[in-house]
N, C-alpha and C positions, 0 to 999 in steps of 0.2 A: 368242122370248125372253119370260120370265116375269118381270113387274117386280113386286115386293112392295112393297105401302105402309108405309113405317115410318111407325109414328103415335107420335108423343112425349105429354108429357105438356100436356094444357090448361091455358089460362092460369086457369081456375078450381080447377082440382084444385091448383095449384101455391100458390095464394092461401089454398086451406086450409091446407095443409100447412106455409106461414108461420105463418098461423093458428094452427094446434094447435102449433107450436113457441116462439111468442111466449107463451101462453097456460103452457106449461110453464117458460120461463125466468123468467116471472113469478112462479108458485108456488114456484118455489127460491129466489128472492132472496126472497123474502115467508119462509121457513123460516127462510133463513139472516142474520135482522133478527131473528127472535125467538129464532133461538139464541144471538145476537150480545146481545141484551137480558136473558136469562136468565142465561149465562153470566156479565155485568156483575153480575148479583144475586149470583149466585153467590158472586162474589169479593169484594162489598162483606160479605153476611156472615159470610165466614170471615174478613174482618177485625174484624170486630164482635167477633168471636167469639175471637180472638187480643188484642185490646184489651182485652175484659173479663179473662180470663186474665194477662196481664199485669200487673194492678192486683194479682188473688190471690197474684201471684209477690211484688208488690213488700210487698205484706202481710206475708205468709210471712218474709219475710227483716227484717222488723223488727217481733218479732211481741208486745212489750212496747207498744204504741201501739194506743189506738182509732182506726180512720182513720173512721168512719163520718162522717156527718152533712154530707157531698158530696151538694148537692140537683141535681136536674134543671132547668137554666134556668139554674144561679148561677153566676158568672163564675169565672175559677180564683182560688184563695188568693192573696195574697201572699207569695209564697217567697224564701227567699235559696238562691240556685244551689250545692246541694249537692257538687257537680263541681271547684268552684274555691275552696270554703269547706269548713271541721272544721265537721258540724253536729250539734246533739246528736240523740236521739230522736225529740223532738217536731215539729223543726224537718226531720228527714228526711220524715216523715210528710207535713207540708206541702207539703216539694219535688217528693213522689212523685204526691200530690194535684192540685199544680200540676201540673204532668210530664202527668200522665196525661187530665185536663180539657184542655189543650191540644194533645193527639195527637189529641185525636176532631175536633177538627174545626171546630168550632163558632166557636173564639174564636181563630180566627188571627191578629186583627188587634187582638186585645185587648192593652192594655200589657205585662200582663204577660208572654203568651205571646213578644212580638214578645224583652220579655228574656231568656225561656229559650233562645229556637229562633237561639244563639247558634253553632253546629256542635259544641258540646258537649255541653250536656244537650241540645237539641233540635235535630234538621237543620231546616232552611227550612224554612218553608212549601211552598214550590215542590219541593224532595224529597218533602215528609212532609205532603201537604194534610191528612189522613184520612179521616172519611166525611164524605158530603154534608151538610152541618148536624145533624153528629155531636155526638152531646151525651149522657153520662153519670150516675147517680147512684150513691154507696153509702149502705149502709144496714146496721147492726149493730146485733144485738141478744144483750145478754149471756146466757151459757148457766146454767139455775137447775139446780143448789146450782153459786152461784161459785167460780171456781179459781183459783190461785195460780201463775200470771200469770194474768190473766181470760182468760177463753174467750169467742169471740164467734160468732154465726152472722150469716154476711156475705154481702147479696145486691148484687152488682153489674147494674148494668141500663145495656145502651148502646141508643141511641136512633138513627134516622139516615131521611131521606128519601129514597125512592125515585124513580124517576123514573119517573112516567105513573101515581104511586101519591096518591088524595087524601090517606091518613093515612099518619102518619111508624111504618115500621118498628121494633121493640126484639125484644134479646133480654136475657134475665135468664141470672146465675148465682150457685147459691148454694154454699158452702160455710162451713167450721168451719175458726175459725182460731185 
């Protein structure tokens, strides 16, 4: 009778082999933290970036009004709520001003945002945070020989903080309105 020794595997070969597979589950959750963080950027500045466009829309459609002179830092206007008031040109300008300073972000808990973000001109806060200490400016400059209604070249610039970022993020846009 011929007995063969089955030889399994050692308890050291078995201890790599944990090894080398620890050592891999490792490197794929470490990928998929930075796709996970990437991703996040991603999405904050296609909003950035839909924010700023937004403003040019709201330009556009009331396009008799300077909206410029929206600094970076300044709180939103004082508006009366366009939505549930007749308001004239100027005062839409303002609303839209307010409106759109208070979607970035920045000034959720400001008085006057906390008035708009009434479910009509603005969802919650809690719906509609915007970006991370989101914050906007515009800026016009009229187009030489002046035109009748004026023409303006209008750069929009949103702002916003990153995470694991020392400086704060922006993007610009410009167009002719």
């Amino acid at each position: 009778m011929n007995i063969k020794h089955v030889r399994g595997f050692s308890m050291i070969e078995l201890l790599v082999a944990v090894l080398v597979m620890g050592i891999g589950v490792l490197g794929i959750t470490g990928l998929q933290m930075v796709s996970l963080q990437n991703n996040r950027g991603a999405l904050v500045r296609a909003e950035a970036v839909l924010l700023a466009y937004d403003m040019i829309d709201r330009m556009r459609t009331n396009p008799t009004v300077n909206y410029g002179g929206l600094a970076m830092g300044a709180a939103p206007p004082v508006a009366m709520n366009c939505f549930t008031n007749n308001c004239t040109e100027t005062q839409m300008a303002t609303f839209d001003k307010a409106a759109w300073k208070c979607t970035l972000g920045n000034f959720n808990t400001d008085a006057i945002c906390a008035g708009l973000r009434d479910g009509i001109a603005l969802p919650s806060a809690l719906d509609q945070p915007g970006l991370p200490s989101g914050d906007g400016e515009i800026v016009t400059t009229a187009v030489v020989p002046a035109t009748v209604p004026p023409t303006f070249i209008v750069k929009i610039t949103v702002r916003w903080q990153e995470q694991n970022q020392p400086a704060p993020t922006s993007i610009s846009v410009v167009s002719q309105g």
